[in-house]
N, C-alpha and C positions, 0 to 999 in steps of 0.2 A: 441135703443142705446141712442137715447137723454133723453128718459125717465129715465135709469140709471145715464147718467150723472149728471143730475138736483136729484135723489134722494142722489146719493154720496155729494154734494155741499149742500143740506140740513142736510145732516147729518154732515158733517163738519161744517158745521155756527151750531148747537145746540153744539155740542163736542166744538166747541171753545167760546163757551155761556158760557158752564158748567166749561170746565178750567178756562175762565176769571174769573167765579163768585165763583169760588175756590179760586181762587189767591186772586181776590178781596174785597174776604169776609171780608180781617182785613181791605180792602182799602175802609172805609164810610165815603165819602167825600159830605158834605154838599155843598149843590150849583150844586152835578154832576147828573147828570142822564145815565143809560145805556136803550138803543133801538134794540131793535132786532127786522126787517123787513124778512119776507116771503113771496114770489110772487108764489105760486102755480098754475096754470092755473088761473082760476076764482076767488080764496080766496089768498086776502089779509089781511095776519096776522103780528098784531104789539104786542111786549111784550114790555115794562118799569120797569125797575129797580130803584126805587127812594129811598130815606130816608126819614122819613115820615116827615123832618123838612124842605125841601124845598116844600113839600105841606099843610102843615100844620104849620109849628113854635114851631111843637115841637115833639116828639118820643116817648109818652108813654098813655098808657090805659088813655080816659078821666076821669079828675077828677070830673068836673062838670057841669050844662047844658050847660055853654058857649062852652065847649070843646068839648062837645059830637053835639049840635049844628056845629060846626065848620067839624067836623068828616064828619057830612051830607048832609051840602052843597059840601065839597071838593068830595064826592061820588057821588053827582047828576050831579058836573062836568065833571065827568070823566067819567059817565054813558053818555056824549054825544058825542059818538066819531067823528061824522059830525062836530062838531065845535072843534076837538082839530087836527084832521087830515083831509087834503085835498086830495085825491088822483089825480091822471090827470084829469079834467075835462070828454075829452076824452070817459074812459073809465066806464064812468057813474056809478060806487062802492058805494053801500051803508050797512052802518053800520048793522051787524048778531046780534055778542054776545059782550059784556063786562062781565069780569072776575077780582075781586079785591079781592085781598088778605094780609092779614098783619098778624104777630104775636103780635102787640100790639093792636090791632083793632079788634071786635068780626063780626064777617061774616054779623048780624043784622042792625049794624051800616051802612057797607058799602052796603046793601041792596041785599046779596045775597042769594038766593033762599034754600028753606028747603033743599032739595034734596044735595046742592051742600057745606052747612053749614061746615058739619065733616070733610068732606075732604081735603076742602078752610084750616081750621083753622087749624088740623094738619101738614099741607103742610107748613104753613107759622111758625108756632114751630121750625119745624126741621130747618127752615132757621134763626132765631133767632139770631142775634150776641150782645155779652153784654153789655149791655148800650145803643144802638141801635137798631133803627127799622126801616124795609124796607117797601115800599108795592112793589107789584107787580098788575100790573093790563095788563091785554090784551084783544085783540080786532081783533074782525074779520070782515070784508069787504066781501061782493060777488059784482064781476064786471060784467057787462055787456058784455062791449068789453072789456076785460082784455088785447087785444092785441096792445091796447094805451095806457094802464097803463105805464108808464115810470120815476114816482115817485110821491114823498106827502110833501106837505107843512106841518111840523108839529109846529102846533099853541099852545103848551105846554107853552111857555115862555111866551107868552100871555096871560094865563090863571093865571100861577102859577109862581108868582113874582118869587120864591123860587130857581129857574131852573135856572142856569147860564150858563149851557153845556152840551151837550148832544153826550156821544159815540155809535154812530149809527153804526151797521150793518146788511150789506144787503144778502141775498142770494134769488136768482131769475133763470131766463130763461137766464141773459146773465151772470152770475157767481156771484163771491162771493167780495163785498169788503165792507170797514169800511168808515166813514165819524166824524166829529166833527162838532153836530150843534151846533149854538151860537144864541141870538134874531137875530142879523143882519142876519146869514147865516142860516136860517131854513130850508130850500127844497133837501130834498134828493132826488137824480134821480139814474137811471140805463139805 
């Protein structure tokens, strides 16, 4: 039964992922970020919804070395998920996979794997909004003791000047709710 419950509560935080990023598709608010957190047993999964101008300074295919340059340090950044997210001590979590995706950015750039190229960059097409660009990047965690995991410092705003707010939600073992981080209020718990 509780294993039902917890897949119903996953499926409801994706379904309210997918309507908010319905809704919010005409809503590209430079400065915002969206975070969707997942506590499965062991795996901890983080997605981010960004615009590519709060990590970068600007939204469009590079034009020249400085750009494309800039493209690949903000991808080596983000390639370190230990330093943008903390989990509970605790539960001793270390970083699996990173996954970056954008429709103004070629999969090459952001250093993703042959295998994963075609489908990376289709995916992030069809999410395309006009005059805008998103990335999307996630990340997965395997915990140890996941049974002390009880949240994660997200150190995004420290990284990436660009980030002035962040609508985080969560869906886990103890249910499902939303949070707003800011630099000051970064630690999301459950």
């Amino acid at each position: 039964m509780k294993s039902f419950i917890f897949t119903v509560l996953l499926i409801a935080c994706f379904a309210s992922a997918s309507v908010r990023a319905q809704h919010d598709h005409d809503a590209h608010v430079h400065g915002a970020a969206h975070l969707d957190v997942v506590v499965d047993g062991a795996v901890l999964s983080l997605q981010l919804e960004s615009p590519l101008d709060n990590l970068l300074g600007f939204e469009h295919e590079p034009r020249n070395k400085a750009e494309r340059d800039k493209v690949t340090r903000m991808a080596a950044k983000l390639r370190e998920a230990a330093k943008l997210f903390t989990p509970t001590p605790e539960a001793a979590c270390k970083p699996e996979q990173t996954r970056l995706v954008s429709s103004a950015l070629t999969p090459e750039l952001l250093g993703e794997r042959a295998a994963e190229k075609q489908a990376a960059h289709a995916e992030a097409e069809e999410e395309e909004e006009e005059g805008h660009a998103d990335l999307d990047a996630s990340w997965q965690f395997r915990c140890a003791r996941p049974e002390a995991l009880r949240g994660v410092d997200v150190r995004l705003f420290q990284v990436f000047s660009g980030i002035r707010e962040i609508e985080a939600q969560v869906a886990g073992p103890r249910g499902q709710h939303g949070a707003r981080l800011t630099p000051d209020k970064r630690i999301l718990t459950w």
